[in-house]
N, C-alpha and C positions, 0 to 999 in steps of 0.2 A: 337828558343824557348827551345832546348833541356840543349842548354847551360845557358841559363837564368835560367830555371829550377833547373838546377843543382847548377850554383852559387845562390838560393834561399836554396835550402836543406844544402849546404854548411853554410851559417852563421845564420841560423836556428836549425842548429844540428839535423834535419832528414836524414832518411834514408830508404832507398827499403827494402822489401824483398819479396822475393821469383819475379817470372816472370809470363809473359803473358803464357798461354799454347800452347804450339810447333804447329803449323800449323791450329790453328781457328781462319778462316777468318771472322766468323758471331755467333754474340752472343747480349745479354742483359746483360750489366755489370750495377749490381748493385753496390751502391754508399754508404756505411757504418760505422756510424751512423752519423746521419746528424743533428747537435747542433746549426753552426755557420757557418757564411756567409765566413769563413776562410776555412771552409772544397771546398769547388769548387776550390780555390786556390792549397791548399795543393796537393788534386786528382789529378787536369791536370798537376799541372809540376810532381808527380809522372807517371802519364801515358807518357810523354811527355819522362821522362829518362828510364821507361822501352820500349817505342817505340811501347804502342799500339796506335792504330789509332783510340782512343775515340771520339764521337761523342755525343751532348747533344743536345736536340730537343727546339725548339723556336717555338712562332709563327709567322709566314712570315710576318705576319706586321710589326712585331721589325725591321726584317732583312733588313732595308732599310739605305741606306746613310753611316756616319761614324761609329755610333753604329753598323749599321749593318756587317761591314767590321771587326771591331774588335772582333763581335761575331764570325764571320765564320772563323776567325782568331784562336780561343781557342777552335773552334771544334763546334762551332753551328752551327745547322742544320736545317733550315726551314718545319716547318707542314703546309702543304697545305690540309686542309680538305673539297675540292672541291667535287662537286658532283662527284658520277659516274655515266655513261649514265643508266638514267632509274631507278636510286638509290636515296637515300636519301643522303645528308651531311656524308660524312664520320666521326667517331669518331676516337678521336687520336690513339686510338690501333690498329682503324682499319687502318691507314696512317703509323702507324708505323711497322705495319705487314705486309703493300704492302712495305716499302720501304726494311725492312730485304731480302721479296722475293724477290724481282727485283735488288739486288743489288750483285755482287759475294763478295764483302768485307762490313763489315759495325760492329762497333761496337756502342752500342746504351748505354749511361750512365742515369740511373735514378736512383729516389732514392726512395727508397720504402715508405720512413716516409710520404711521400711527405709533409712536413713542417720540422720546425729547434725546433719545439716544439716537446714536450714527445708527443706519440702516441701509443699509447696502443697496436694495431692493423697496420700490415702494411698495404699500398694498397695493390691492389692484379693485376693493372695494367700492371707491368711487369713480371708476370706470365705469366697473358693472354697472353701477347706478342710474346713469350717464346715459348710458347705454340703452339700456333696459326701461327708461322714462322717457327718452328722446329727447333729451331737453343738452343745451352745452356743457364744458367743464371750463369754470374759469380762474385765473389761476391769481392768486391774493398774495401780496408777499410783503415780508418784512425786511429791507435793508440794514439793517445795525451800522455797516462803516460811514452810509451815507444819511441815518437816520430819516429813512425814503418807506411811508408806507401805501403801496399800490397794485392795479390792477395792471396783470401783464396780459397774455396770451389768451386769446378763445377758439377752445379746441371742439367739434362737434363729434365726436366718437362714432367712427366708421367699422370698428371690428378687428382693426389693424393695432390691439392692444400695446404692441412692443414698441412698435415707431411710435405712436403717438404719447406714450409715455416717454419715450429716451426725449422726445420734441422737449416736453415740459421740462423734466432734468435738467434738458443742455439750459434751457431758460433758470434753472433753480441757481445751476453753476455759477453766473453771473449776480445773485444775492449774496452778500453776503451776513451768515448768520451771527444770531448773539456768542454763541460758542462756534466757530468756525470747523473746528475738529469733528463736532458731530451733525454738521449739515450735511448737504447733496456733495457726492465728490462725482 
């Protein structure tokens, strides 16, 4: 995959910058800004030639048969939001919060727009996450004007939800997206 990746950036005229951070195994990488169904592409073979071990969450019922093979193939990862004994239905944060803890490596790709349309407002889903597993958020993005795909800011989430989001934003501001009109404004 790493070489497919790379012969993609090759006759695309992209390019890496900067790397994954030296020795973090567990993180929330956000995924930045998210216009087009071209940005999941562009990200994983970036991730793939810097050699992080990204991971994007599904639901276990996609995961089944050839689709589902080809998903777990570019890094999908099944949500099981099973009871727990005595519990109610887990929600996805909270399944993606048990998977962070229970796992020594894991890096988790979301995107905070959560749609490919302008969003005013991020979620705030993978804060909680972040949060809630103690692990960092780090922020994955895609350039389109300068065909630049990289890792930017690592934020460790202290609780201080609004600022440490606007941080990221003012960071998003300076990408710019495949549709400009419906990134981070």
């Amino acid at each position: 995959m790493k070489l497919l990746a790379r012969f993609l950036f090759w006759i695309t005229g992209w390019k890496v910058a900067g790397g994954w951070p030296e020795g973090l195994k567990k993180a929330v990488l956000i995924a930045i800004p998210h216009t087009s169904n071209w940005d999941l592409l562009y990200a994983r073979a970036a991730f793939f030639i810097m050699d992080v071990p990204v991971r994007f969450t599904i639901k276990k019922e996609i995961m089944v048969g050839p689709l589902g093979w080809l998903i777990k193939g570019l890094g999908g990862i099944a949500i099981d939001r099973k009871r727990l004994p005595g519990k109610k239905k887990q929600t996805y944060t909270e399944a993606m919060i048990n998977m962070l803890k229970n796992r020594d490596e894991l890096v988790i790709m979301v995107t905070p727009e959560g749609t490919r349309s302008y969003a005013p407002k991020w979620k705030t889903g993978f804060y909680h996450i972040a949060l809630g597993a103690e692990v960092p958020i780090v922020v994955g993005y895609l350039d389109y004007k300068r065909k630049l795909a990289g890792i930017g800011p690592v934020t460790q989430p202290d609780g201080m939800i609004l600022e440490q989001i606007e941080e990221m934003m003012a960071f998003g501001r300076t990408i710019t997206a495949k549709y400009p009109d419906q990134g981070i404004r």
